[in-house]
C-alpha positions in Angstrom: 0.0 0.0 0.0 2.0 2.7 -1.1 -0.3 5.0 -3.2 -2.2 7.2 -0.7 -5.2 10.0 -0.6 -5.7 12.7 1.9 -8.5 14.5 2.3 -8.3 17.4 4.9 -4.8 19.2 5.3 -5.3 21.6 7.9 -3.7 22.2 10.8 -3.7 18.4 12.0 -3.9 16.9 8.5 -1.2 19.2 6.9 1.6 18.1 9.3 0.3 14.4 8.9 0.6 14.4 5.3 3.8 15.5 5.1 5.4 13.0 7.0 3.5 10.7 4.5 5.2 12.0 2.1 8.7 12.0 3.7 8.2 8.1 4.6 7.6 7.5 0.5 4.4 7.3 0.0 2.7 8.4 -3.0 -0.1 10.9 -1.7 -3.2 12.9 -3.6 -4.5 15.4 -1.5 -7.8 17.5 -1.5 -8.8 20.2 0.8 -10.7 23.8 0.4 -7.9 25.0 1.2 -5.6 25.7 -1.6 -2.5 27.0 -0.1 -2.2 24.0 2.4 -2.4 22.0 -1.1 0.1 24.0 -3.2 2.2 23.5 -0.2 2.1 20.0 -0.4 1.9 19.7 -3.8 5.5 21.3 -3.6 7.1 18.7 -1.8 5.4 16.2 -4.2 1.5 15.1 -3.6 -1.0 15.6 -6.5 -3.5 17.9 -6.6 -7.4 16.4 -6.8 -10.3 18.2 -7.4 -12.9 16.1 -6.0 -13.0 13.0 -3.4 -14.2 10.4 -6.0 -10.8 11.6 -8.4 -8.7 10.6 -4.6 -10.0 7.5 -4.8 -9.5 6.0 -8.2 -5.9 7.1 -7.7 -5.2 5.4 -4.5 -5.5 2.4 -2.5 -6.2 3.6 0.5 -8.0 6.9 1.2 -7.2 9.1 4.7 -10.3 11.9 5.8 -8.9 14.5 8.3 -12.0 16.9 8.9 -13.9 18.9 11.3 -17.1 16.9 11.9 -19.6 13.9 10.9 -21.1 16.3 8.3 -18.0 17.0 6.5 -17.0 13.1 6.3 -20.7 12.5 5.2 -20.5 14.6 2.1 -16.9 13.6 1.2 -18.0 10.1 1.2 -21.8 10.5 0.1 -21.7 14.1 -1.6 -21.9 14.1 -5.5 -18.7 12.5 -6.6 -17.9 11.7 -3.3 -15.4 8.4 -2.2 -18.5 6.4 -2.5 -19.3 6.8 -6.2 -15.2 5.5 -6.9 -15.3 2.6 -4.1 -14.0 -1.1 -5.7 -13.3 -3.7 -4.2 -11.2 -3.8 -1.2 -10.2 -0.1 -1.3 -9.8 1.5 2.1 -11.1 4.5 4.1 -9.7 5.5 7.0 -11.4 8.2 8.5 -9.6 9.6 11.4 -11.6 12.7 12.2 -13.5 12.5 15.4 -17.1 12.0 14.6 -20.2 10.7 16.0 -19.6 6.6 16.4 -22.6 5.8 15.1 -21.9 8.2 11.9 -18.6 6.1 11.8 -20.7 3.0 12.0 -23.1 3.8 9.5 -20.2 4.7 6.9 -18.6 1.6 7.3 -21.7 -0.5 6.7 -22.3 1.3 3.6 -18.8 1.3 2.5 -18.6 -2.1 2.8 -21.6 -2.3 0.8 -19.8 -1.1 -1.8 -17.1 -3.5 -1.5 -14.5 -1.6 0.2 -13.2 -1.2 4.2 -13.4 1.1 6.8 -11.8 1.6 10.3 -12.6 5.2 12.4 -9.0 6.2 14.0 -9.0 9.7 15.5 -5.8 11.0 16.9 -4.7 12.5 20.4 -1.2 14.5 20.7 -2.1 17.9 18.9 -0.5 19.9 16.0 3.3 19.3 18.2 2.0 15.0 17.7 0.9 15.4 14.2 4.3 17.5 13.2 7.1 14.7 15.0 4.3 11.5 14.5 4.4 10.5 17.9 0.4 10.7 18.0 -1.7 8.2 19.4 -4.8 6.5 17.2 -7.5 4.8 18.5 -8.9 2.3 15.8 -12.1 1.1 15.8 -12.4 -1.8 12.7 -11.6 -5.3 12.0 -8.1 -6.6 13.2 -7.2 -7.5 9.6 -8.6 -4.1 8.1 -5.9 -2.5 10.8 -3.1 -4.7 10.1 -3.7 -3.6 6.0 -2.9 -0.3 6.9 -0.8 -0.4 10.2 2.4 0.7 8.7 0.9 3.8 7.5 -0.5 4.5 11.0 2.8 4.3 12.5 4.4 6.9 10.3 1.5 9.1 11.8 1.7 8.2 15.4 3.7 6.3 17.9 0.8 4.3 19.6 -1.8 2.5 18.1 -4.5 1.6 19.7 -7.3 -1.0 18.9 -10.3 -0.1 20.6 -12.5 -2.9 18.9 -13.9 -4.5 15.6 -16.3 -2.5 14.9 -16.3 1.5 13.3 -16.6 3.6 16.0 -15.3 2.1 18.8 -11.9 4.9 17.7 -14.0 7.4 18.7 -15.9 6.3 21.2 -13.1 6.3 23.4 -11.6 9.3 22.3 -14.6 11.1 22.9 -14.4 9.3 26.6 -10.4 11.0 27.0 -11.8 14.4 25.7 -14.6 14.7 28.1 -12.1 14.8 30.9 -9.8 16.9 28.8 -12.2 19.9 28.7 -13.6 19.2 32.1 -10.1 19.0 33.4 -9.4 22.4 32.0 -12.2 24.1 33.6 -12.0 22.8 37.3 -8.4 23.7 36.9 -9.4 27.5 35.7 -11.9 27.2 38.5 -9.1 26.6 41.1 -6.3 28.8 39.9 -9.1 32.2 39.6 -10.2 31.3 43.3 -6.4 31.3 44.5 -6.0 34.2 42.6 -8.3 36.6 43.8 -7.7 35.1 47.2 -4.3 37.0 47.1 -1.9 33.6 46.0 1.1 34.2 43.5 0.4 32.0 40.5 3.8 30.9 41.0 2.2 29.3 44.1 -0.3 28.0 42.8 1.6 26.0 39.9 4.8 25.0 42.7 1.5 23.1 44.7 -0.7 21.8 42.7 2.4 20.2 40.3 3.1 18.1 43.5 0.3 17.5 45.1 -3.1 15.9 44.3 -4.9 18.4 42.0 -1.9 17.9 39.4 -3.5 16.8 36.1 -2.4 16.7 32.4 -3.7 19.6 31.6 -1.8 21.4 34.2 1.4 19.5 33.6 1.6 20.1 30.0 -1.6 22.1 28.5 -1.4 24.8 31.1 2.2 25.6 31.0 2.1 26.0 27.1 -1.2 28.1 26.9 -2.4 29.7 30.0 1.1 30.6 31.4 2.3 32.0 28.4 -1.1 33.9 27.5 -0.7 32.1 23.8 -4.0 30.5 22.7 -3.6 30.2 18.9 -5.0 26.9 17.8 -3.9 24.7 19.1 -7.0 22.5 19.5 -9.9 25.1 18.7 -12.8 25.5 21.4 -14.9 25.1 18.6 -13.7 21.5 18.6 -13.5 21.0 22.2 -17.4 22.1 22.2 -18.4 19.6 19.7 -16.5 16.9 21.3 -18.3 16.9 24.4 -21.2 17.7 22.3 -20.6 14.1 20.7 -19.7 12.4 24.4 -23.0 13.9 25.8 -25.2 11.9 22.8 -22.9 9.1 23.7 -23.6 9.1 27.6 -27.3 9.5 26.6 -26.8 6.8 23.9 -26.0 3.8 26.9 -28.0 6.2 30.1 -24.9 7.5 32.2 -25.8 10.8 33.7 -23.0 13.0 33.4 -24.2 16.4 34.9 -20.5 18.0 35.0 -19.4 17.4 31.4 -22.9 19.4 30.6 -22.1 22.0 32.5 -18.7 22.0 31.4 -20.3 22.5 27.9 -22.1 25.7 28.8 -19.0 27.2 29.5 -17.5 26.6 26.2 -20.7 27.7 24.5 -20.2 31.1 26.6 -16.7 31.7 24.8 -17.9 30.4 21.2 -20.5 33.2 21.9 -18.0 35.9 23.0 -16.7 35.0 19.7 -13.6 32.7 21.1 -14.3 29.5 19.0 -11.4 29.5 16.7 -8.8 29.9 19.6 -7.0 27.3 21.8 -9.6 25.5 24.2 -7.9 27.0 27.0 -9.1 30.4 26.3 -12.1 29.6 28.0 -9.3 30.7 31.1 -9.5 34.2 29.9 -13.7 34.2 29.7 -13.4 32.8 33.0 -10.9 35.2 34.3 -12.5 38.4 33.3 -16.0 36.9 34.8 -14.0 36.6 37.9 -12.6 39.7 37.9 -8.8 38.6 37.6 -6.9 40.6 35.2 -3.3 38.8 36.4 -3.4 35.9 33.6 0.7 35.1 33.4 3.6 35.3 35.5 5.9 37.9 34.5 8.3 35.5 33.1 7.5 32.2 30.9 9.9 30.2 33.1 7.3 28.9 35.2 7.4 25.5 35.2 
């Protein structure tokens, strides 16, 4: 399998693509966006014009997009991958989606003779630009193992979450609900110390050695909130429509899970004060000036 598509170069897909390309695979690539093309069209991919013209050139056909709407139409759209599917070509659709959006695909992709697995990612734009991601498959274990030495030009752990299209997400969507919640309470925390007269240097010394550490405040925070640098990043946008997906999950099997919605709400409030297209961890600054705390950084970036 050396003849690639990639559908979706932006700030995840680009990065991905190119080390596609560097490990000596032959890729087509498709995306609205031209200039993420032309660049990869200069280090050798070939331009396509619509998905079904990706798929009669290659065996095996990446998506890397926004949301189950955009994978719907680049498969089912007019001259989508669906109208060019034979038999055993491969979609792996690595966007995180509704599961049973994922599922659904899959059924009618392998209606039309070909496979799918769902693999979304976890690592972030710094992952996706040295391949040390992780991917959480959901799919056959022989679909997988066809297409397993792609993967692990992409990312540094794979893992399979179970045989059927989907499951990749499903469990993604499980690591991003704490992700988001995790920011929040930890915004939550650090505003109370705040205006409660603590240094944030305080603050970080603790809470890095004592039970409230988290990921998000061992490597998120230090690289966002202490820096005041919330350029995507992984958009709030994204972060919104990922819990979003985990509540219709929750609701799906009947687990009540009252923090992650409230943990929504407060990402809707920043998409509304027109924060969306930043870093998640903006939502600190919405939360900050609710609060009343205008101190968001140290006056250094050595904090650790």
């Amino acid at each position: 399998m050396k003849r690639l598509g990639f559908i979706g170069v932006g700030m995840m897909g680009k990065p991905m693509a190119k080390n596609l390309l560097k490990a000596g695979y032959k890729l087509t690539v498709l995306d609205l966006n031209a200039a993420a093309v032309e660049e990869l069209v200069g280090e050798g991919a070939v331009r396509a014009e619509h998905p079904v013209e990706v798929m009669s050139q290659c065996e095996a056909v990446i998506t890397m997009l926004p949301g189950s709407a955009d994978v719907e139409q680049v498969v089912f759209g007019t001259q989508g991958l669906l109208s060019g599917i034979r038999d055993e070509h491969l979609v792996i659709d690595m966007s995180t989606i509704d599961p049973m959006v994922s599922k659904r695909l899959a059924l009618e992709i392998d209606s039309a003779g070909g496979q799918m697995i769902d693999a979304p990612v976890s690592g972030g734009e710094t992952g996706a630009i040295n391949g040390t991601l992780t991917i959480m498959i959901g799919g056959p274990a022989a679909v997988l193992d066809r297409c397993r030495e792609v993967l692990s030009v992409m990312g540094n752990k794979l893992i399979h979450a179970g045989s059927e299209a989907g499951m990749g997400g499903k469990v993604k969507l499980v690591n991003n609900m704490i992700t988001g919640i995790s920011m929040i309470a930890t915004a939550e925390a650090f505003l109370t110390g705040l205006k409660a007269g603590l240094s944030m240097e305080t603050i970080v010394e603790v809470v890095g050695t004592s039970s409230g550490n988290t990921w998000v405040h061992q490597n998120h925070f230090p690289n966002t909130v202490l820096k005041n640098q919330h350029e995507p990043g992984f958009m709030l946008d994204l972060m919104y429509k990922d819990i979003g997906l985990a509540l219709a999950l929750a609701d799906d099997v009947g687990v009540p899970v009252p923090v992650a919605g409230l943990a929504r709400q407060v990402y809707q409030s920043g998409r509304t004060a027109g924060l969306g297209r930043k870093d998640f961890s903006v939502v600190w600054k919405h939360m900050a000036e609710a609060a009343g705390v205008h101190q968001l950084a140290p006056p250094s970036d050595d904090v650790e």
